[in-house]
Structure formats: C-alpha cells, structure tokens
N, C-alpha and C positions, 0 to 999 in steps of 0.2 A: 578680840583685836584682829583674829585671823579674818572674821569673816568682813570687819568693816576695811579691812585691805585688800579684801574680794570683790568687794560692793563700789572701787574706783573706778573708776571711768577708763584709766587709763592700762587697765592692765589685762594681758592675754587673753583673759578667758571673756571679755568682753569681743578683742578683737576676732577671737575667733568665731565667738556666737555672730556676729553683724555679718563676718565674711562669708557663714554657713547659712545664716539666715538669708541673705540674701538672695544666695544661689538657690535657697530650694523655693522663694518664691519666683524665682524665674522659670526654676521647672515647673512649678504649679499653675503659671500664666500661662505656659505654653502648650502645658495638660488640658486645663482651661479652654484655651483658642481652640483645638481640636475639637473636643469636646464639644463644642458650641455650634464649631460648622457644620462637624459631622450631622449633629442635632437637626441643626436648621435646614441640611441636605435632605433629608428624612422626613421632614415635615413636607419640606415646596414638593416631592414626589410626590406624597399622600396627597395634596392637594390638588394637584396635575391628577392622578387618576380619578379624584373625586368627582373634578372636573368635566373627565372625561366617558365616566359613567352616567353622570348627571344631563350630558350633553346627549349622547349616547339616547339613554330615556325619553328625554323629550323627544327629538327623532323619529321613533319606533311610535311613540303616543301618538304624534303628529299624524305619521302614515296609517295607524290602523284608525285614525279617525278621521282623516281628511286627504286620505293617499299621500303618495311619497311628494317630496319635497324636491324642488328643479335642483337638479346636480350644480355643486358649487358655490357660490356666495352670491345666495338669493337675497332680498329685501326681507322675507318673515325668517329668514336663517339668523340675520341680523338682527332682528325684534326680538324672539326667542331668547339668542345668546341675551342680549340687552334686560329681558324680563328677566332670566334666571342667574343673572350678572357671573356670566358663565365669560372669560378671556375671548376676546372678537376673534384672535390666530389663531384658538383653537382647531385641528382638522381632522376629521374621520374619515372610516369607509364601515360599512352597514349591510352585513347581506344575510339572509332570510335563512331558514335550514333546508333550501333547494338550491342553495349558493348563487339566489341570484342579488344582484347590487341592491338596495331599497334607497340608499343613498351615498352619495359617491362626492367626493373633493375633489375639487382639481390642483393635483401636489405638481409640483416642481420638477423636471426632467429626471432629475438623481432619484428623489423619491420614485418616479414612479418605476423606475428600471428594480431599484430593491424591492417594491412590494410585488413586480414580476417574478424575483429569483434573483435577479441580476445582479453583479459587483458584489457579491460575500462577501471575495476576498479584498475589497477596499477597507480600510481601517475608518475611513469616513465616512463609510455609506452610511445613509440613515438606516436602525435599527427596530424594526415591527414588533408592536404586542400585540396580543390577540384577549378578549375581555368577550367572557357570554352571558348574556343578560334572554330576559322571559319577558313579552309583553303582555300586556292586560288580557290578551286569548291565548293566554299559555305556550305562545309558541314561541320556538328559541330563536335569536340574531345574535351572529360574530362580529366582533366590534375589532377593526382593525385600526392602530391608532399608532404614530411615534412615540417610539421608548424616549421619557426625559433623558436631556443633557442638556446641562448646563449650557450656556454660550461659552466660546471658547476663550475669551477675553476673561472672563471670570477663572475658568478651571487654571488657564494661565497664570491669573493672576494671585492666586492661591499656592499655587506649586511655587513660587516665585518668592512669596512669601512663608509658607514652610521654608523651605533649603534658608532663606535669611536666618529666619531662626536658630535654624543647626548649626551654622555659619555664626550667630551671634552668640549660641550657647559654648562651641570650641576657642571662639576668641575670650569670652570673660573666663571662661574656665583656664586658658592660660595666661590671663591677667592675673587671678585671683589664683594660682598657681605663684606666678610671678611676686606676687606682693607677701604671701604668704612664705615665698624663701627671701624676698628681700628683709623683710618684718622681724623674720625668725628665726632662716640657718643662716643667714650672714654674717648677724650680730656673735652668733654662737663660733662662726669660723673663727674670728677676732681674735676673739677669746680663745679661743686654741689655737693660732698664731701666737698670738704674744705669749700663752702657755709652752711652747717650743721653745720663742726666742728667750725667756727667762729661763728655761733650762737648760740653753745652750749656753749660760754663764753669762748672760745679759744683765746681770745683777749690779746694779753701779753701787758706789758706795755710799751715795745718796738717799736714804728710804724712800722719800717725797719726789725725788727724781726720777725715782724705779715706779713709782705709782702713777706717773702722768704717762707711762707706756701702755697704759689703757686707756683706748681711744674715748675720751673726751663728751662723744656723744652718745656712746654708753653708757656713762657715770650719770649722765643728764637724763637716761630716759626713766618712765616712772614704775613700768613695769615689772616682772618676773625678773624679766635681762639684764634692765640696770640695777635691780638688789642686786644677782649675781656677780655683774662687773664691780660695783661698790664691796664688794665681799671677797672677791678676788683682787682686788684692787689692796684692800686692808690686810689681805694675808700675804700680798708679798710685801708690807709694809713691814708687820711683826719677822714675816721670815729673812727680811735684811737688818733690822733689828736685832734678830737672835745671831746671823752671822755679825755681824759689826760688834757685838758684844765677845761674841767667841773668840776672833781675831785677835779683841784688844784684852783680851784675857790671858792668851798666847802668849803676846808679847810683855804683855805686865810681869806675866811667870814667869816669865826668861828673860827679862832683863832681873828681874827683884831676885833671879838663881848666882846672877853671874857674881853678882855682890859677895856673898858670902863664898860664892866657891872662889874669886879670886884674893877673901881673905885664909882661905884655906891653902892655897897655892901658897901663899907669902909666908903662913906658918908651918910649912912642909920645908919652904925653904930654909927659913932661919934654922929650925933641928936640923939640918944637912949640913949648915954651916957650923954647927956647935958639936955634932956629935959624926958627921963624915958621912959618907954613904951608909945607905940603909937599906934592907930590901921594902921595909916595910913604907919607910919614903918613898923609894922609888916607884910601889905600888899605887901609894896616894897619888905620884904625877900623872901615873900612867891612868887612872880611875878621873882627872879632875878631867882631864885632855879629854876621855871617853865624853864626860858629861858635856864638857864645852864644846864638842863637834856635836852633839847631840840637840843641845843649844841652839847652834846656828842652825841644824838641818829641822828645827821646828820653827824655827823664823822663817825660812827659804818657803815649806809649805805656807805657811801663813799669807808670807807677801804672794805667793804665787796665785792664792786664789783672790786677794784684790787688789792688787795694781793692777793698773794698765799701762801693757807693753805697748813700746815704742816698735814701729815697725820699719823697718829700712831694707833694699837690695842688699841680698845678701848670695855670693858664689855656694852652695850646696858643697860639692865636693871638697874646695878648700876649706871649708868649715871642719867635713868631719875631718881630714888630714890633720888638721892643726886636734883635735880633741882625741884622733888617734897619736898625736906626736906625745900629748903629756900622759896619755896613760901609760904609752910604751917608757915612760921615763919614770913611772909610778913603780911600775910592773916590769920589771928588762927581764924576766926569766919568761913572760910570756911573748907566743907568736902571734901575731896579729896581722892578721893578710889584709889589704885591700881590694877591691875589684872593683872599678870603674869603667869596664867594659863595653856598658849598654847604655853607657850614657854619649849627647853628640860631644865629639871633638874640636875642639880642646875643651878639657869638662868645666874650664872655668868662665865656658859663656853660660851655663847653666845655673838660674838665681831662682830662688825661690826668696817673698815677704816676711820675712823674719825681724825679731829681736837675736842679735847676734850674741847677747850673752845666758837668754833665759832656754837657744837654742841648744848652746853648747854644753851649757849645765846637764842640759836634760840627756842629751849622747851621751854625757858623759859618768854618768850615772846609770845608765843603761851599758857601757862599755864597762865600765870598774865594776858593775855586780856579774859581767859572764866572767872577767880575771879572776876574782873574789870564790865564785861558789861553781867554777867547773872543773872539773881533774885535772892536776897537770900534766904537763908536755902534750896537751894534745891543744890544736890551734884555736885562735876565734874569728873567723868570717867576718869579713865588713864587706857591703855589698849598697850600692846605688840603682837603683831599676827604676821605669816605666812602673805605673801604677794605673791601670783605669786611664780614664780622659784627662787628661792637665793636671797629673799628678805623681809624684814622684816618693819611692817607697826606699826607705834607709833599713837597711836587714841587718843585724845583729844575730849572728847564729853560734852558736858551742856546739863541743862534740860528749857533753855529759848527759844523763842518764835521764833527764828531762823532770818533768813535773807529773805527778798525778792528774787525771782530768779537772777533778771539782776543784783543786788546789789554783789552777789555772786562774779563772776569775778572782781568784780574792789574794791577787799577787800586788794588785794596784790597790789595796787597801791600807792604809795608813799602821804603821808598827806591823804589818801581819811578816812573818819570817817563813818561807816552804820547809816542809816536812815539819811543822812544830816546834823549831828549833827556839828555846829561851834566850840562849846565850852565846854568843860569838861573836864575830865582825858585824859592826854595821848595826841599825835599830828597824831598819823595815821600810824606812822613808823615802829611798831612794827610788822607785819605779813610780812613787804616788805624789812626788816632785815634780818627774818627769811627764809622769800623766797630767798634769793639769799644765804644763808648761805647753805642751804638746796642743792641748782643747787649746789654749788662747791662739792657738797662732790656726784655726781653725782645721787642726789634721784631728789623728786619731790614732793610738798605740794598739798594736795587738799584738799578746803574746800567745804562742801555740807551742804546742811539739811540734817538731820538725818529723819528716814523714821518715828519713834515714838517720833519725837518733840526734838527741840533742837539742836543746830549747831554742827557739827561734821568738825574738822580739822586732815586731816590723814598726817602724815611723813612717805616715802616710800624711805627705805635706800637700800644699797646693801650690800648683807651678804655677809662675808669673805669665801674666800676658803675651803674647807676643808683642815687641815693638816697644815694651817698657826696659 
C-alpha cells in the first residue's frame, strides 16, 4: 500500500525527482556545449596547421624542383593551393637554413610590423608561429605562419553565449529555489501558523468549525502535505471533541452534586429545627457551603475555557479600584495600597479591550489569594505601570516569604496549593481561573518572587489604540 502511494503522480518525491532531474540536465547541456566547442576548437586548429604544413611542403617541392615561386599571390600559387584543396587565404613566409626568404606573402601593414618585432605589446597584433620542415635534399626551412584565431565575431559570439548561460543557470536555479519553497515550506508554514493560532485558544466550540482553520487548499492537495493537513486537520477535530466532552462532563458533575448536596442542606436544617444548634450541624453547613463554592469555582474554570468573551472599553484603573473596593470589604484587617502614579492623568482616560466581569473576577482572585496566604499586618501593593509597547502591566505584590522556584510554574495549575498544602482556604482554582481569563483577553500572567522579598503576580494587558 505504501509503495502504490509512492508510485502517485502527485506526490513529493515525484516533484522533487522532475525539479532535480531537470536541473542536472541543464548542467549536463551546458557541460555538453563546452565540451563540444572546446572539441571542435581543437580540431579547426589541427587542421589549420595541417594545412599549413601541407601548404608549407608543396612550396619547398616546388622550389627545389622548379626554383622559388614569385612573392605573393601568383596564378600556379593558386593552382597548387586549388590541387591540394588547401584554403585560397591561406599565407606563409619560407626561408632556407641561410635565413634567406624562398618565398615570401604579401601580409597586411599590422602583419607585417609583428613579423618585424613590432607592436608585442598590442593585444591585437597578429601572433607568429614558427613550423620546421626537411625538403627532399635534407635541408631544413622555417615556416613562418599566423597563430589561429578565431574571428572575432565568433569568439564574441561564444563568450556571449556562455555568460547567458550562467545567467540562465542563476535564474532557474532561483526559480526552482523559488517553487521549491513555494511547493514546500509554505504549505509547512500554514500549518504552523494555524498550529500557534489553535494554541493560542483559537479552539471554537465547534469541531467542524475548528477544522476549516486549515486552509482549504491543503486538505485538497494530494501529497505528503495534504495527508499531513488532513491529519492535523482530524486531530484538532478529536482534540475539541475530547475538550467539548470534558466540559460538558464538568458541568454534568456539578450540576448532578448540587442535587443531592442541596438535599443535604435541607436535612441539616430540619435537625437544627428539631434538635437546636448542633456543632455537628453547624459543621455539615459550613462543609456543604465549602463544596458549593467549590462547585461554582469549577463551573467559572470550565466556562472560562469556552465562551467567548464579550469585549468592550473598559477604564483599567477604575476597574481594579472598584475590585480593590470589595476585597477591602472582604478583608477590612488588611492594607491594601494603591499606586497609580505612572499612569497619564487622570487615569481614567486610560482603557484597555476587555470583558468587564471576566477582568474583574480574575484581579480579584489574584487580590483575595495575596489577603489569603501572606502574613498579617504587613501590606499588599497594587500597582498600574507601562509594560513594553502598548501595554499595561497590573502588579500585585505581598510582603510574604514567597514561593519556591520550581513551585512557581505549577501555581497556575488547576487544584495545585504552594508548599503541598491538602487542606485549608480555597481548592487551588483561583490563579488558573484567572490564567485563562487573562489568555482570552490576549495578555499574560506572570508570577515571580519579588527581588525585595514577597510574591509578586503581574497582569500584562493590551492597551487600546489611540484614537479609540
């Protein structure tokens, strides 16, 4: 099955054979074309000297048989060349082992200045070979001749052609560069885009709706990429699936608790009414009350992770004021200072995009656990600042004895209590309330030690526009 889904047409290892195969026959053409001229450069020389020795020969035979031949371009020079089908522009010089001329060309003013000495240093001058040849009485002649070159129209027109090449091999090479990330890493980026945005809580409550967040023309394609999209696609189907069942598991449990604990409520009270105060009643209200706030604080997380909040202008500083006002009425033995200092004046031109109640829950759960679990008589810091670019940082600071490092991260974890604690105030739900209330309104909660003692919880919102 694997290999008949190798054998498609449409899939990678196809695309990538055609776009490799390509390219190496275009290196192989171009190998090739070299190859060829060079070749055929190599040959027309050989045959220019062949020519030129051949020419050469008859010459030398001529004269030792019928004396030298009239300087220049005679009638039997022209026969000769003509019988030995030797090139008519063929031209030489011929001179004896006494250096005298036996026969002599009439060259061209340039020519004739080079074969004096003249103009070396011209890059055009014509360039002299020298070729020694034996005639039929054993005696030797320098055969003075033009070194080949090509016309220049050709050599141009070859250089001209190379550089295209290299020229055409840089362009398809960043085509097929080109197509090879459009093809490949693009589709891959997608996919990790939308892998970000699904885990920035992009998770609708929809499964079928969460799955069209995968662009469309990656589910369609037939390849590697679109299994993997088709497959990423289906596992955020199951994984809202498993949240939408977990959810509605939540709140099944906790509505199907409140049943029976608020028939427990009503028969705690009837014995109170028959038999008077009790401690051991009194324990059951105070035990039903523990469960029923417990109750609600697992519905709050639940809904927290999927609704979607409503967003509206909301004033920052009056917000937390008003969530400072009820805690101090929670709490009247604690101090609780404000500082709005560094914010502009009057602080209540200052808005941040918020839901105005999932904001305030969360302050304020983050404010009733520094009342809750830091020493008393010593104060709690409320503090408004500048955060980074277009964003505004809400500080929550105590003056207690802070947290453990590794304890730190796993403060925002659902039921976990610092230092181990089983049993006390509270179940653990309150920072991981606030954490997810926090992610919807697009901030981010961090809690650290403070660097002068005492836990410090920052809220890092996003500041409104200007002009909105």
């Amino acid at each position: 099955m694997k290999l008949l889904s190798l054998l498609r047409y449409n899939r990678i290892y196809w695309k990538l054979f055609g776009i490799i195969g390509l390219t190496n026959l275009a290196i192989i053409a171009l190998v090739a074309f070299v190859l060829a001229h060079n070749s055929a450069r190599n040959k027309y020389v050989q045959n220019y000297q062949s020519q030129v020795q051949l020419l050469a020969q008859v010459i030398v035979d001529e004269y030792e048989t019928n004396n030298a031949l009239p300087y220049g371009k005679s009638r039997l020079l022209v026969q000769l060349k003509r019988r030995h089908r030797i090139a008519p522009e063929l031209m030489l010089d011929i001179k004896d082992d006494s250096g005298n001329y036996i026969y002599k060309s009439r060259w061209r003013k340039d020519v004739t200045s080079a074969l004096g000495g003249k103009n070396k240093k011209s890059r055009a001058a014509p360039i002299f070979k020298t070729l020694q040849i034996e005639g039929n009485n054993k005696q030797g002649y320098t055969v003075f001749y033009l070194a080949h070159r090509p016309p220049q129209f050709i050599v141009e027109a070859m250089a001209s052609l190379v550089s295209f090449q290299l020229v055409l091999i840089f362009i398809t090479s960043a085509i097929i560069s080109a197509l090879i990330s459009w093809r490949i890493v693009k589709p891959l980026r997608q996919l990790g885009d939308f892998g970000q945005q699904y885990a920035k809580n992009y998770s609708l409550q929809d499964s079928a709706q969460t799955a069209t967040l995968v662009d469309t023309g990656l589910l369609k394609r037939g390849d590697e990429i679109g299994d993997l999209a088709r497959d990423v696609a289906n596992m955020v189907q199951q994984v809202d699936k498993a949240f939408s069942a977990q959810k509605s598991l939540l709140h099944d449990v906790s509505h199907e608790l409140r049943a029976p604990l608020a028939r427990l409520q009503v028969a705690a009270s009837l014995i109170e009414q028959r038999e008077g105060n009790s401690l051991y009643v009194g324990k059951i209200h105070e035990e039903c009350s523990r469960l029923n706030a417990l109750i609600d604080e697992v519905l709050e997380l639940a809904r927290m992770g999927s609704a979607k909040l409503n967003m509206a202008p909301i004033a920052l500083a009056l917000c937390v004021e008003a969530v400072v006002k009820d805690v101090r009425f929670e709490f009247p033995q604690r101090h609780i200072q404000c500082d709005f200092s560094l914010m502009p004046q009057p602080v209540s031109i200052t808005h941040v995009m918020a839901n105005a109640g999932a904001l305030s829950r969360a302050l304020e759960n983050i404010i009733r656990n520094a009342c809750k679990y830091s020493p008393e008589g010593r104060p709690i810091d409320i503090s408004i600042a500048p955060a980074g670019h277009k964003q505004w940082q809400v500080c929550c600071r105590d003056y207690g004895n802070g947290m453990q490092q590794e304890e730190l991260a796993l403060l925002k974890r659902p039921f976990y209590r610092g230092g181990g604690v089983m049993h006390g105030e509270g179940f653990g739900l309150g920072l991981s309330i606030a954490d997810k209330a926090i992610k919807q309104h697009g901030g981010k909660l961090i809690i650290d030690n403070h660097t002068e003692g005492g836990l410090s919880v920052q809220v890092i919102l996003n500041a409104m526009p200007a002009g909105h």
